[in-house]
N, C-alpha and C positions, 0 to 999 in steps of 0.2 A: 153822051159819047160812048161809043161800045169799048167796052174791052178786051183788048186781049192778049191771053194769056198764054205761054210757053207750051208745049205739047202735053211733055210730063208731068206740068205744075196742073193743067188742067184736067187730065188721064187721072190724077190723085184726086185733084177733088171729087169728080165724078165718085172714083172707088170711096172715098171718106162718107158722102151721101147713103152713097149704095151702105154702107155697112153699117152707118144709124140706123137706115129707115128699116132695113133686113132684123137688125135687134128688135125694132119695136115695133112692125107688123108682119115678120116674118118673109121670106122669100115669096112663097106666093101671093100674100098680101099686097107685096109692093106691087105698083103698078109701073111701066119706064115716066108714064106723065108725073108720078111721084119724085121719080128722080131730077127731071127734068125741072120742075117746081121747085124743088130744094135747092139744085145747083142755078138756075138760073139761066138756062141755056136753049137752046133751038135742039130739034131733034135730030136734023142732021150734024149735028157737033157729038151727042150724043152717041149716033150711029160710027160715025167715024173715028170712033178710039173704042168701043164694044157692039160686035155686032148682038149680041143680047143677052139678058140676065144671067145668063149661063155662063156667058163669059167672063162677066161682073164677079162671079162665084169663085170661078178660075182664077182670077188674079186676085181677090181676098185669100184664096189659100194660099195661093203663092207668096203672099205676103207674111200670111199668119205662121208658112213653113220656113219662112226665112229668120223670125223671128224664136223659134222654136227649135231648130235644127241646127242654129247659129249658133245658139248657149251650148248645146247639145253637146258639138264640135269641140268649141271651151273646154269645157270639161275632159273631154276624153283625151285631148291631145297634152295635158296637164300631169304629166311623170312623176309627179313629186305627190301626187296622191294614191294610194294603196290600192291596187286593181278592184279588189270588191267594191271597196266606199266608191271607187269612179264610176261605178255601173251604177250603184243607188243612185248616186248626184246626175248620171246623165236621163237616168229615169224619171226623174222628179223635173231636171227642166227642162222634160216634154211633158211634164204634165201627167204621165197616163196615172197618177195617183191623186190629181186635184188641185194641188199646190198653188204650182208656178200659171203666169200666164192667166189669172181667174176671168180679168174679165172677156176674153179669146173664149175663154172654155165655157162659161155662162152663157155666152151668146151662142156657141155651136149646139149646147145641149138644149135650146130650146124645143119644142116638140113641132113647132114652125119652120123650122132650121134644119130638118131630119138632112135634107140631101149637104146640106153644109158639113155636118157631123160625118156622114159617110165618107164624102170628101176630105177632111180632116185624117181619120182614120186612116185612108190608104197612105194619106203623108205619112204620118207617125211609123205605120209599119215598115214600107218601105223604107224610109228616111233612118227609123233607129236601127235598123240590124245591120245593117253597113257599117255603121258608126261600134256600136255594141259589141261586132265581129273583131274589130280591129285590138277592142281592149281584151278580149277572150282568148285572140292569139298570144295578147302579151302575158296573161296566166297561164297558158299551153307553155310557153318558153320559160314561165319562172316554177314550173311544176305544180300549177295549180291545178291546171285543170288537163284534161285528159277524153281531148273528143277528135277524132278524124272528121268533122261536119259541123266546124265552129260558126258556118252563117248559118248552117239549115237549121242547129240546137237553137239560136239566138232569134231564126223567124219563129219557129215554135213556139219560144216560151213571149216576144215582144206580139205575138197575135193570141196570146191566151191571156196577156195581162190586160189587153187594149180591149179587148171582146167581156172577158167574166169580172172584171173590176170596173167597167164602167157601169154606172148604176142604170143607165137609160137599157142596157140589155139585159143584165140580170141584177134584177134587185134583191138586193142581202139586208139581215140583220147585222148589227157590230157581229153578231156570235161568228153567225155562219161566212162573213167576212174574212175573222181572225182563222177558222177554219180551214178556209180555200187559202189564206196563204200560207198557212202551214207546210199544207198539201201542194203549193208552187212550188215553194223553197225546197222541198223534200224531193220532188221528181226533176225539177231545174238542178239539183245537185248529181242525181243519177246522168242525166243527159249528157251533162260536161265533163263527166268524169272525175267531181272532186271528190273528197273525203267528204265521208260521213256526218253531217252537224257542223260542218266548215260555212255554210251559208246561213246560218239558222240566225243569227247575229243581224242579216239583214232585215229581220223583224222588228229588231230591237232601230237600227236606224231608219225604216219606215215609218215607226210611229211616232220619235221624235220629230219627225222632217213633217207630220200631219197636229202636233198639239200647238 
């Protein structure tokens, strides 16, 4: 007896397959008869909820940025924690330091995966400065910071942290690591206008949030 299943419920499995078999032979690897094979399905069932692997892609980030953007969210909207530390926390659960979300992140960093990780990428940019902006204004207001271009400061520094601290684009030593974020912290404070060695402290809660 065939079965069948709900739209949504089968649209998911479909993506569930898709995102195994994407970890463990990469996007171009996969074949759609791979998919097809796993889920158990006809190709026009197939066709008719992704017209093709790209799409498959598309709704994996979509998903991976809802889970990602969602904590994000959390956090920022969360008053009762201290502007700085909410910026570290909403950094940390997007990930762009390693953390949160590993096995999301392991899987995009595969070197199989490149167009995944790209795609990732423009989520996190996009997705954090919006979020990042909203808590930068509330330091503008409590006289923290001090920038007339609180999204433009925040795409700058959320596209330098996403770009030079991911290991797949530039590979560092611990040294030269601890260096560049020296060298973040130090020109991320210039940008927004705070005081001097007022951000430096965010080193100290980065390295906790990685032991």
């Amino acid at each position: 007896m065939r079965i069948v299943k709900a739209a949504e419920e089968r649209r998911n499995e479909i993506l569930d397959a898709a995102d195994e078999l994407f970890g463990q032979k990469g996007f171009d690897g996969t074949s759609t008869n791979d998919i097809l094979l796993k889920v158990g399905i006809a190709r026009g069932t197939l066709y008719h909820h992704f017209k093709s692997k790209e799409d498959m892609i598309d709704a994996l980030i979509e998903r991976y940025s809802v889970r990602l953007l969602g904590s994000a969210q959390d956090i920022a909207a969360n008053k009762s924690i201290p502007v700085v530390e909410r910026i570290v926390r909403v950094v940390m659960a997007l990930n762009l330091n390693g953390r949160s979300s590993m096995e999301i992140m392991e899987h995009i960093h595969k070197p199989q995966n490149a167009l995944m990780h790209q795609k990732i990428q423009r989520v996190i940019i996009n997705g954090i400065t919006p979020i990042l902006t909203g808590i930068i204004r509330e330091g503008i207001e409590q006289e923290l910071f001090s920038t007339p271009f609180p999204y433009e400061c925040m795409e700058m520094i959320v596209t330098y942290a996403n770009t030079v601290f991911d290991d797949d684009m530039v590979p560092m030593t611990d040294e030269e690591r601890t260096s560049r974020m020296q060298a973040f912290v130090f020109n991320a404070e210039r940008l927004l206008g705070a005081e001097s060695g007022s951000l430096m402290h965010v080193m100290q809660m980065f390295g906790s949030q990685q032991a």
